[in-house]
N, CA, C and O atoms as a printed pandas DataFrame, in Angstrom:
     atom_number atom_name residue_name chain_id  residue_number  x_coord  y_coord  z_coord
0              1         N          UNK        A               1    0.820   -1.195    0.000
1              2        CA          UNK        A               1    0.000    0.000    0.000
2              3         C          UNK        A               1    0.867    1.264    0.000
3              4         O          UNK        A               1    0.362    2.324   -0.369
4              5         N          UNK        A               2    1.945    1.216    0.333
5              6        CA          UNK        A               2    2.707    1.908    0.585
6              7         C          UNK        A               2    3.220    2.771   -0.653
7              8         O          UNK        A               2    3.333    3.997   -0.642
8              9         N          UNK        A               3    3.535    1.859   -1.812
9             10        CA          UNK        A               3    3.898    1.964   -2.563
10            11         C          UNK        A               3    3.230    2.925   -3.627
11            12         O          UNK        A               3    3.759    3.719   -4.404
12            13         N          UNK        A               4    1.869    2.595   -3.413
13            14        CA          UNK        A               4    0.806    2.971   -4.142
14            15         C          UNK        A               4    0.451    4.352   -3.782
15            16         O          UNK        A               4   -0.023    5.077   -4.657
16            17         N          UNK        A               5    0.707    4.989   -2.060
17            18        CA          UNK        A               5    0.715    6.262   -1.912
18            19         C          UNK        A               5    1.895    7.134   -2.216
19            20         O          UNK        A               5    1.903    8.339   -1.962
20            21         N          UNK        A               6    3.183    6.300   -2.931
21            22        CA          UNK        A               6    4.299    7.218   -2.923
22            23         C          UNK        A               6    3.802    7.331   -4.614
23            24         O          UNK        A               6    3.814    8.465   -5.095
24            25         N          UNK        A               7    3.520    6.574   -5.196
25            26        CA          UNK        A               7    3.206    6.865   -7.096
26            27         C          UNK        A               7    1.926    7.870   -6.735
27            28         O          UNK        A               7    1.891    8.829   -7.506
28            29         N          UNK        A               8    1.198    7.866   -6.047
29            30        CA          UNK        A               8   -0.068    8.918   -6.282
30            31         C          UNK        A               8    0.505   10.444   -6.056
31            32         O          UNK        A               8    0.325   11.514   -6.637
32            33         N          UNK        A               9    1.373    9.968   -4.799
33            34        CA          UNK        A               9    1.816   11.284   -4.362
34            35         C          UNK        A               9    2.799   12.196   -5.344
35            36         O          UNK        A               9    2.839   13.426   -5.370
36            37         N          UNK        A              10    3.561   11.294   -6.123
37            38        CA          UNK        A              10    4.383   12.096   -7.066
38            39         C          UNK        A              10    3.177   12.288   -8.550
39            40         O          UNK        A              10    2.853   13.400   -8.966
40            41         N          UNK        A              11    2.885   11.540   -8.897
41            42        CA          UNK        A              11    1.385   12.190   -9.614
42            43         C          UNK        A              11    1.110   12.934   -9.663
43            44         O          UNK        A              11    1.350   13.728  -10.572
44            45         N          UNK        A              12    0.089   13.211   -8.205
45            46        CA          UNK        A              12   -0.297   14.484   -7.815
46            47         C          UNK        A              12    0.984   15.862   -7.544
47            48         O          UNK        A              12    0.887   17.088   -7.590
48            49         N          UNK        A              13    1.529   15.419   -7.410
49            50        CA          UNK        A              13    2.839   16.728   -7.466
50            51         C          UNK        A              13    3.061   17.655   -8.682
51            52         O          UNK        A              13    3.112   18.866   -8.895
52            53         N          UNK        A              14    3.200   16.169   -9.577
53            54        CA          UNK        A              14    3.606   16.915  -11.042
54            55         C          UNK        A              14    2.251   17.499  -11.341
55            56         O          UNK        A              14    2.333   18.582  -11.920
56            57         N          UNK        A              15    1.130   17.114  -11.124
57            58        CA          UNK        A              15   -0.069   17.789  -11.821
58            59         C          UNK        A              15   -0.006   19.156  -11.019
59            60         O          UNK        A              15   -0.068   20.208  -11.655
60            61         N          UNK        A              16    0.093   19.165   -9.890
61            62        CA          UNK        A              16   -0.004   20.435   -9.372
62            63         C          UNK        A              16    1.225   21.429   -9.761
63            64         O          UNK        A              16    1.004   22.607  -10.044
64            65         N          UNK        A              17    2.232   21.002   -9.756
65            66        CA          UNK        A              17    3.503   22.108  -10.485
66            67         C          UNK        A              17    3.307   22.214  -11.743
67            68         O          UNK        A              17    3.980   23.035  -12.366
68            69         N          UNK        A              18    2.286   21.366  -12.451
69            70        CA          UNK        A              18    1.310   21.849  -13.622
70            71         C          UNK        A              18    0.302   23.018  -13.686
71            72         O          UNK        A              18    0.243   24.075  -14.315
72            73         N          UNK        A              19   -0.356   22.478  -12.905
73            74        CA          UNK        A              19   -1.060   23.516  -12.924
74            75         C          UNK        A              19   -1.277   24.726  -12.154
75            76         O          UNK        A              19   -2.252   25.465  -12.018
76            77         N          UNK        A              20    0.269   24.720  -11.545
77            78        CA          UNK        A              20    0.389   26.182  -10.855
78            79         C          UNK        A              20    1.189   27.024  -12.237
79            80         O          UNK        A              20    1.178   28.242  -12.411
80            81         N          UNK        A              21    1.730   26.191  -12.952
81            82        CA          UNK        A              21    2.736   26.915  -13.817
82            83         C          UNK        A              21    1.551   27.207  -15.569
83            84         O          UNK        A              21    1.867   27.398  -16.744
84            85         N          UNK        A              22    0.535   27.124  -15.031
85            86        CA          UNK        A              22   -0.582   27.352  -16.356
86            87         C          UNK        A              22   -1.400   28.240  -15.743
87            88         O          UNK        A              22   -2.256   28.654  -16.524
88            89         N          UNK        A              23   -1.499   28.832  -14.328
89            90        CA          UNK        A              23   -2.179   29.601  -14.486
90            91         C          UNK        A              23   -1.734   31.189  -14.895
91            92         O          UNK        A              23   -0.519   31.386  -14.910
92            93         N          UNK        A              24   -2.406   32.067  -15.149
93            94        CA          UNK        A              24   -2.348   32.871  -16.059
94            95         C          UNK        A              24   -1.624   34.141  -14.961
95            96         O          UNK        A              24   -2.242   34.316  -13.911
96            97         N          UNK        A              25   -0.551   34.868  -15.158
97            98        CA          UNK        A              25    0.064   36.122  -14.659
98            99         C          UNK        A              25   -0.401   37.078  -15.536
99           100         O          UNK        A              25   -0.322   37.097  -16.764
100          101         N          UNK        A              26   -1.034   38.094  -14.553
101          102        CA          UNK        A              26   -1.010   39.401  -15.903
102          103         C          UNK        A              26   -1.861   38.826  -16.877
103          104         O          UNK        A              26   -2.977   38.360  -16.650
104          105         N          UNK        A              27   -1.141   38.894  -18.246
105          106        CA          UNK        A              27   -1.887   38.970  -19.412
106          107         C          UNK        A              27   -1.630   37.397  -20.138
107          108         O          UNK        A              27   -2.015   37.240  -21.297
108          109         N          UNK        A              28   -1.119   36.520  -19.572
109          110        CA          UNK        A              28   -0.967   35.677  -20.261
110          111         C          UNK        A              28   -0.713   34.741  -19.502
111          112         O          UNK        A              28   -0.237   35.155  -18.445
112          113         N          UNK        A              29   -0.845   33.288  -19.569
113          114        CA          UNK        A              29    0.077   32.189  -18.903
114          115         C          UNK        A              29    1.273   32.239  -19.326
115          116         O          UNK        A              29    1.775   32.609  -20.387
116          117         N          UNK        A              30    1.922   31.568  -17.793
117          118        CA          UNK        A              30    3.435   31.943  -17.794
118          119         C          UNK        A              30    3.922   33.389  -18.175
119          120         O          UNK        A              30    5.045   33.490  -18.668
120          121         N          UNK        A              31    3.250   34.378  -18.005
121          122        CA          UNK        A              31    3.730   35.798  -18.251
122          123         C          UNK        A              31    4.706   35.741  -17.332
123          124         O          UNK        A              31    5.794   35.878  -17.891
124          125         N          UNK        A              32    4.824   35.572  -15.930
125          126        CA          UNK        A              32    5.720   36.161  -15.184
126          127         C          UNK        A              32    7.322   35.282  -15.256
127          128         O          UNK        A              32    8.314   35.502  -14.562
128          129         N          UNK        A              33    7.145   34.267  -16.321
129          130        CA          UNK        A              33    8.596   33.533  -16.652
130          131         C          UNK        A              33    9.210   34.879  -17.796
131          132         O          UNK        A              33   10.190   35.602  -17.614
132          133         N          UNK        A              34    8.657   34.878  -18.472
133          134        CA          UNK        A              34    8.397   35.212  -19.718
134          135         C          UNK        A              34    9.045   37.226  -19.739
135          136         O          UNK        A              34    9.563   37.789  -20.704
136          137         N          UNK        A              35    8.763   37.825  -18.391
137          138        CA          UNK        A              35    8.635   38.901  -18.183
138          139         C          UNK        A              35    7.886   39.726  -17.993
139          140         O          UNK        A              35    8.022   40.948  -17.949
140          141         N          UNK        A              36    6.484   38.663  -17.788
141          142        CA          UNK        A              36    4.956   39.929  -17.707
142          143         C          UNK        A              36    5.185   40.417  -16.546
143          144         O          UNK        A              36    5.995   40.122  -15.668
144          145         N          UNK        A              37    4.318   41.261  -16.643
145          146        CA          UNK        A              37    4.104   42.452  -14.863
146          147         C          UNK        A              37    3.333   41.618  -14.055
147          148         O          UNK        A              37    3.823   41.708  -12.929
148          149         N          UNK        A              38    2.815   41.200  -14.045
149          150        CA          UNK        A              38    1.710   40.475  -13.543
150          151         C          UNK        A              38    1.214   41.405  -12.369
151          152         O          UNK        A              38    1.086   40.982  -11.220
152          153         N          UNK        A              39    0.892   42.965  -12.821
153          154        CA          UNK        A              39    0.545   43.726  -11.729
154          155         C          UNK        A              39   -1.242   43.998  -11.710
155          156         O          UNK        A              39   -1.807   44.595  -10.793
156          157         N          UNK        A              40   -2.234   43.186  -13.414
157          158        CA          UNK        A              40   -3.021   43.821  -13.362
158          159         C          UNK        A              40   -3.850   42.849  -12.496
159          160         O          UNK        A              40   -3.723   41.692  -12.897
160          161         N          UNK        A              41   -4.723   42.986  -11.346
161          162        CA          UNK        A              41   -5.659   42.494  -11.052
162          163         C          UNK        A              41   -6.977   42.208  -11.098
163          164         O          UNK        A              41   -7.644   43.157  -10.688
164          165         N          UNK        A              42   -7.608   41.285  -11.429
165          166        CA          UNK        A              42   -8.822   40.852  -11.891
166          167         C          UNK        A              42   -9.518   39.616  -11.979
167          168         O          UNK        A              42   -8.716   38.683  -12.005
168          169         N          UNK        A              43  -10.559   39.299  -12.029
169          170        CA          UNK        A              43  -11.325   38.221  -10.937
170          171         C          UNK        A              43  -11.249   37.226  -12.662
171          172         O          UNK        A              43  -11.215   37.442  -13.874
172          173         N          UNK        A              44  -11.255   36.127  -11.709
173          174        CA          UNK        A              44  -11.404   35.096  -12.258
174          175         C          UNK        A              44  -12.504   34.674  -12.859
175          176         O          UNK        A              44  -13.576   34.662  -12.254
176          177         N          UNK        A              45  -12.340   34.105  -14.658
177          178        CA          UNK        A              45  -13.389   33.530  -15.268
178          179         C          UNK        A              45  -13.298   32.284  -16.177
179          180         O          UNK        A              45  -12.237   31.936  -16.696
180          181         N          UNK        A              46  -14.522   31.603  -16.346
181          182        CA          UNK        A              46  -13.980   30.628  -16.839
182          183         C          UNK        A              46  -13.046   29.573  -16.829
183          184         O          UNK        A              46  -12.877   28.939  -15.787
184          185         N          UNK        A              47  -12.349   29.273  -17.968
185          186        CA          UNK        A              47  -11.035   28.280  -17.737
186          187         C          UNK        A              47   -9.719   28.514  -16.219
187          188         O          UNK        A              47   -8.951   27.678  -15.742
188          189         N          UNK        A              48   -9.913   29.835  -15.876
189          190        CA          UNK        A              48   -8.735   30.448  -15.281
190          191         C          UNK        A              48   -9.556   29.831  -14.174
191          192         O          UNK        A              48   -9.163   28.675  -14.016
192          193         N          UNK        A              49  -10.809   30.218  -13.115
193          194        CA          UNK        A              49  -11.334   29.745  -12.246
194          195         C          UNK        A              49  -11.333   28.113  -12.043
195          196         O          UNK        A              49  -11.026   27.604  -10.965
196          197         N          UNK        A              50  -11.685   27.403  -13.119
197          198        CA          UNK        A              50  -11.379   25.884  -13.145
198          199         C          UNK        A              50  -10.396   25.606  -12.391
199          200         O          UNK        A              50  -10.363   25.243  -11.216
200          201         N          UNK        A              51   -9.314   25.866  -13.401
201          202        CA          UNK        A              51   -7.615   25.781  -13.052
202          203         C          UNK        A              51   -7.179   26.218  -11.604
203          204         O          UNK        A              51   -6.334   25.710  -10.867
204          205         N          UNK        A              52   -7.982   27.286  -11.414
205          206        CA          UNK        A              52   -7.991   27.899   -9.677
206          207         C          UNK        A              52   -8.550   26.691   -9.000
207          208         O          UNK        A              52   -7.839   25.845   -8.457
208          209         N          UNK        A              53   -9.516   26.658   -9.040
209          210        CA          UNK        A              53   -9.937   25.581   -8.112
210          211         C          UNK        A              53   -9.462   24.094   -7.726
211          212         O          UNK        A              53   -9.432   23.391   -6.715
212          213         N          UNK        A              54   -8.983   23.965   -9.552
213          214        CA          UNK        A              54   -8.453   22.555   -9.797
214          215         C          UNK        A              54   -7.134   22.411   -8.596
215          216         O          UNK        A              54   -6.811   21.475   -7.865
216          217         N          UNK        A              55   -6.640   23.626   -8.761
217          218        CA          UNK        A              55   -4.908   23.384   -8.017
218          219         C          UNK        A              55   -5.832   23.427   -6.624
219          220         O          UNK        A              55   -5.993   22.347   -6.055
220          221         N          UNK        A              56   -6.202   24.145   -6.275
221          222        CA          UNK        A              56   -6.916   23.899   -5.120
222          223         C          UNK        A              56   -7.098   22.825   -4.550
223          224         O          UNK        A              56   -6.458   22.473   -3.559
224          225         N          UNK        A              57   -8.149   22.045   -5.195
225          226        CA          UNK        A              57   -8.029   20.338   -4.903
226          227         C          UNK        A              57   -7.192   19.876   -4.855
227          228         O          UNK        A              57   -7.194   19.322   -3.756
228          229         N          UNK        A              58   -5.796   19.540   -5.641
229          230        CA          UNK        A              58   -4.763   19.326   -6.218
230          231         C          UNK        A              58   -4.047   19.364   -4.979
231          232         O          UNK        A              58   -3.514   18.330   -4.578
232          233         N          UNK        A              59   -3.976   20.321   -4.387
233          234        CA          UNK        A              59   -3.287   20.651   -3.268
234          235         C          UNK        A              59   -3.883   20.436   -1.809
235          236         O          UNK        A              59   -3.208   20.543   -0.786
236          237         N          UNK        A              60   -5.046   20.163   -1.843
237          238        CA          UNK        A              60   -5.952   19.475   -0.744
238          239         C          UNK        A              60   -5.798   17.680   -0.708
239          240         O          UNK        A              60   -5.944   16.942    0.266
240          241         N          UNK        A              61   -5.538   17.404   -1.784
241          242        CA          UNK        A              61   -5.474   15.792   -2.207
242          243         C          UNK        A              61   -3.545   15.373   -1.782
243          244         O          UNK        A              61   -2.878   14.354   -1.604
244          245         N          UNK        A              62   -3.370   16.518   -1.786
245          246        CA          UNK        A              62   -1.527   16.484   -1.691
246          247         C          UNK        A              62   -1.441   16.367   -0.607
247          248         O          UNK        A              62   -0.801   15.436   -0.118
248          249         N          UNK        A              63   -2.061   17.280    0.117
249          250        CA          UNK        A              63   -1.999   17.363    1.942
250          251         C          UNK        A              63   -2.375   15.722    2.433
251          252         O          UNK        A              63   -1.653   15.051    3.170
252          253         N          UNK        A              64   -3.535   15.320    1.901
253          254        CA          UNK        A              64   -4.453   14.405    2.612
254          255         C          UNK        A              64   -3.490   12.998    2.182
255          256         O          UNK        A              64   -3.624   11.990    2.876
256          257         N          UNK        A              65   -2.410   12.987    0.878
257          258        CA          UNK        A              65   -1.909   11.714    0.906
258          259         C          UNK        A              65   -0.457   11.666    1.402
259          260         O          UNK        A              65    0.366   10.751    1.373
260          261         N          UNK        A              66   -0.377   13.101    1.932
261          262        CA          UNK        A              66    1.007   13.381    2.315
262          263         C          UNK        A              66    1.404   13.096    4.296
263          264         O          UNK        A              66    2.359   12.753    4.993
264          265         N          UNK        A              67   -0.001   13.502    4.459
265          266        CA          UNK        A              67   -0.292   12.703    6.280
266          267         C          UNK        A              67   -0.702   11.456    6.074
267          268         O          UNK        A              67   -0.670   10.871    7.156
268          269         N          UNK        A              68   -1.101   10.701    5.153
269          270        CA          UNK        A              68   -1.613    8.969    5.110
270          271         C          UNK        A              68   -0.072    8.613    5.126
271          272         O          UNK        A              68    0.401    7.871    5.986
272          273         N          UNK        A              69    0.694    9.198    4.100
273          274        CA          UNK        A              69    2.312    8.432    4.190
274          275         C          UNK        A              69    2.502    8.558    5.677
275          276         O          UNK        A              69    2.392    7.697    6.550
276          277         N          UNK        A              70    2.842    9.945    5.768
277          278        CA          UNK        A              70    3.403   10.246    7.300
278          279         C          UNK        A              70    3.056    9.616    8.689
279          280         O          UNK        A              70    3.816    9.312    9.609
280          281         N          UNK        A              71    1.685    9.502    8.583
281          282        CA          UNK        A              71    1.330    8.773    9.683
282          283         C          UNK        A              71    1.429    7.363    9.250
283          284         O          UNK        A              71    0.544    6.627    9.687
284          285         N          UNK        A              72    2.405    6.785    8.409
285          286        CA          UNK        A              72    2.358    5.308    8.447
286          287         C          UNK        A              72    1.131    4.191    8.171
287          288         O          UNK        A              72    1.211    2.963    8.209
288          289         N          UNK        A              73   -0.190    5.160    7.839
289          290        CA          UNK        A              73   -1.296    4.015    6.833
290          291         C          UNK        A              73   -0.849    3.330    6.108
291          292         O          UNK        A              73   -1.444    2.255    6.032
292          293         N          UNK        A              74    0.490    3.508    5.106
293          294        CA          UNK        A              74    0.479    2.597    4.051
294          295         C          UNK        A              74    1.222    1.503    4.186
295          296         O          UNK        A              74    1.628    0.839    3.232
296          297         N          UNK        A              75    1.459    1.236    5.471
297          298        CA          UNK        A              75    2.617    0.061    6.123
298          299         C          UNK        A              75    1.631   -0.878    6.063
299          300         O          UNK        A              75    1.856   -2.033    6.425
């Protein structure tokens, strides 16, 4: 079992350093690699809100399999 929470857990990692690195700076995704300002602020729509939320989960699902390792469930 053990095993099975260390492959989910790196899974879920890469999806989330996915989809922190797609959401949108400023005027574009990946603007702020790129050189955007990413100073303008403005509410979320659509695809961008998804992606918000998605990492959200993403990162709630990270926590929750990251204390199952820690506390030794998968022994």
């Amino acid at each position: 079992m053990s095993a099975y929470l260390n492959v989910a857990q790196i899974i879920i990692s890469v999806a989330l350093i996915a989809a922190i690195l797609l959401q949108a700076k400023g005027a574009g995704g990946l603007g702020g690699l790129f050189g955007g300002d990413g100073s303008v602020f403005r509410s979320r729509r659509g695809v961008e809100k998804t992606l918000f939320n998605f990492t959200i989960a993403l990162s709630a699902v990270f926590l929750l399999i990251s204390l199952f390792s820690a506390a030794g469930f998968g022994r």
